[in-house]
C-alpha distance (Angstrom), angle and dihedral (degrees) to the residues before:
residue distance angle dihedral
X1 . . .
X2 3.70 . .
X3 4.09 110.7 .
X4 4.19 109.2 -121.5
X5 3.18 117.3 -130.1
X6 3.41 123.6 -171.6
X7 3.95 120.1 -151.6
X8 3.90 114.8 -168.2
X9 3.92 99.9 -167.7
X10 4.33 123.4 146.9
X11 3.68 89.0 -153.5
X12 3.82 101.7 90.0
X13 4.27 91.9 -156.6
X14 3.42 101.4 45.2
X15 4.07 93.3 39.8
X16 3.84 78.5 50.2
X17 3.61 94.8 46.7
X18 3.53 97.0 48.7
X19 4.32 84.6 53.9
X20 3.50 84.9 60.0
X21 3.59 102.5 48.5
X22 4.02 86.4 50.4
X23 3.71 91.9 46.1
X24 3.58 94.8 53.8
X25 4.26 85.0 41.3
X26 3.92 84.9 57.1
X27 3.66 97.8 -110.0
X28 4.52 122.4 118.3
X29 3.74 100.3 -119.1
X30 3.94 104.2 -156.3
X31 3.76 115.7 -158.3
X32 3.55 126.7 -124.8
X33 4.29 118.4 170.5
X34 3.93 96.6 -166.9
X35 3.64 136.0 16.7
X36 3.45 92.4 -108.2
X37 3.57 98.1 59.0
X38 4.31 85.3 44.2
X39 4.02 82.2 55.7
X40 4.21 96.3 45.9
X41 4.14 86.6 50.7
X42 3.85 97.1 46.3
X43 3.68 91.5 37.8
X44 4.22 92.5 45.8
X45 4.24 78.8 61.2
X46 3.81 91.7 -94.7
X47 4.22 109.1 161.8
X48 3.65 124.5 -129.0
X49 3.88 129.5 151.4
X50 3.57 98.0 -156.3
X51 3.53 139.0 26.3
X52 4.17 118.6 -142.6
X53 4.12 96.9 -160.0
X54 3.73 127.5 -160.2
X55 4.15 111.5 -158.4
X56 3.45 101.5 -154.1
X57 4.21 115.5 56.7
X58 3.41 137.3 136.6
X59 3.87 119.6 -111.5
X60 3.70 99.5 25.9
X61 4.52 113.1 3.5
X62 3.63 114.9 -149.5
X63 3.61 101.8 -93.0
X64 3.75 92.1 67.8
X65 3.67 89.7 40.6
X66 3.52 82.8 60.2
X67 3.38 107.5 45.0
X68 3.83 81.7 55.5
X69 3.26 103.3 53.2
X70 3.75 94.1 44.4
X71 3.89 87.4 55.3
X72 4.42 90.4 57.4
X73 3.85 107.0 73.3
X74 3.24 84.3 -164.7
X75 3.98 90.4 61.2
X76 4.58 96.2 22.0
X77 3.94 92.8 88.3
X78 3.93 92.7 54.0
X79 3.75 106.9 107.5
X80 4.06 121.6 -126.8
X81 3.43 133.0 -145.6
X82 3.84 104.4 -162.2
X83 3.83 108.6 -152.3
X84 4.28 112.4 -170.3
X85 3.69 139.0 157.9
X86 4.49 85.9 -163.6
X87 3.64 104.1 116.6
X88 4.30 113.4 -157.6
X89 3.28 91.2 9.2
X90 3.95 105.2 124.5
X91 3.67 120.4 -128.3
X92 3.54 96.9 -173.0
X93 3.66 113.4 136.4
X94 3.82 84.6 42.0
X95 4.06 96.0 106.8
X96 3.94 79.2 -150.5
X97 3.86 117.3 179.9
X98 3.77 99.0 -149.8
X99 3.85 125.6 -1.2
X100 4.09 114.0 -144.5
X101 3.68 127.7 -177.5
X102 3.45 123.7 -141.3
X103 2.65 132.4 -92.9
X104 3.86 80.3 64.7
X105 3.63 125.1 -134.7
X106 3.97 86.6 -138.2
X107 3.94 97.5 -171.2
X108 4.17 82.9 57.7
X109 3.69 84.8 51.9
X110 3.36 88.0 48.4
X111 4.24 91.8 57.9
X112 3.67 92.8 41.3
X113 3.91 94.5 58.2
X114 4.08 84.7 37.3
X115 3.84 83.7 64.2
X116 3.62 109.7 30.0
X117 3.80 81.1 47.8
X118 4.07 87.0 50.3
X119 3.84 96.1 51.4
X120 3.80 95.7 49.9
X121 3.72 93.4 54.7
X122 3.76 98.7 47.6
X123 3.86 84.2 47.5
X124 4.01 84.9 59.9
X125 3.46 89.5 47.1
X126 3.89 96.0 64.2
């Protein structure tokens, strides 16, 4: 089974980019252009095991998206991969996973799925 990951980015070629880097990786990236269309597929019952975050979006930007999330048990435990070009801007409060600059070092990226992808499954294997 392929891991889903799902990558909420408003910049159509680098959220596409990203899919591709996954796909190649082995993982389903699942597109999402704004928060609140990341937050109508998770809460519709759509599957991911990671979330790959942008901060700032139109619509609905990261931090609400998060605060969101965080507030649905249902969707808390999902881990998040927060993914910003904002310098000084704190993202305390975010409960991130792994912070990464952009530009993003994608073969890190890459690792930090690997493992967060690892963990979950040997979790589910207890």
């Amino acid at each position: 089974m392929r891991h889903r990951i799902l990558v909420v980015e408003d910049h159509r070629s680098t959220r596409e980019g990203i899919i591709e880097v996954l796909d190649k990786a082995g993982f389903l990236g699942i597109p999402a252009a704004t928060g609140a269309k990341a937050l109508e597929y998770l809460k519709s019952g759509g599957a991911t095991h990671a979330i790959l975050l942008d901060l700032m979006m139109p619509e609905l930007n990261g931090w609400t998206f998060r605060r969101a999330q965080l507030k649905d048990p249902w969707l808390a435990e999902i881990p998040v991969i927060v993914i910003t070009g904002l310098e000084g801007r704190p993202l305390e409060g975010l409960e991130a996973t792994a912070v990464f600059k952009k530009p993003v070092d994608l073969g890190k990226l890459v690792l930090t799925i690997r493992e967060i992808c690892e963990r979950l499954d040997s979790v589910d294997a207890h």
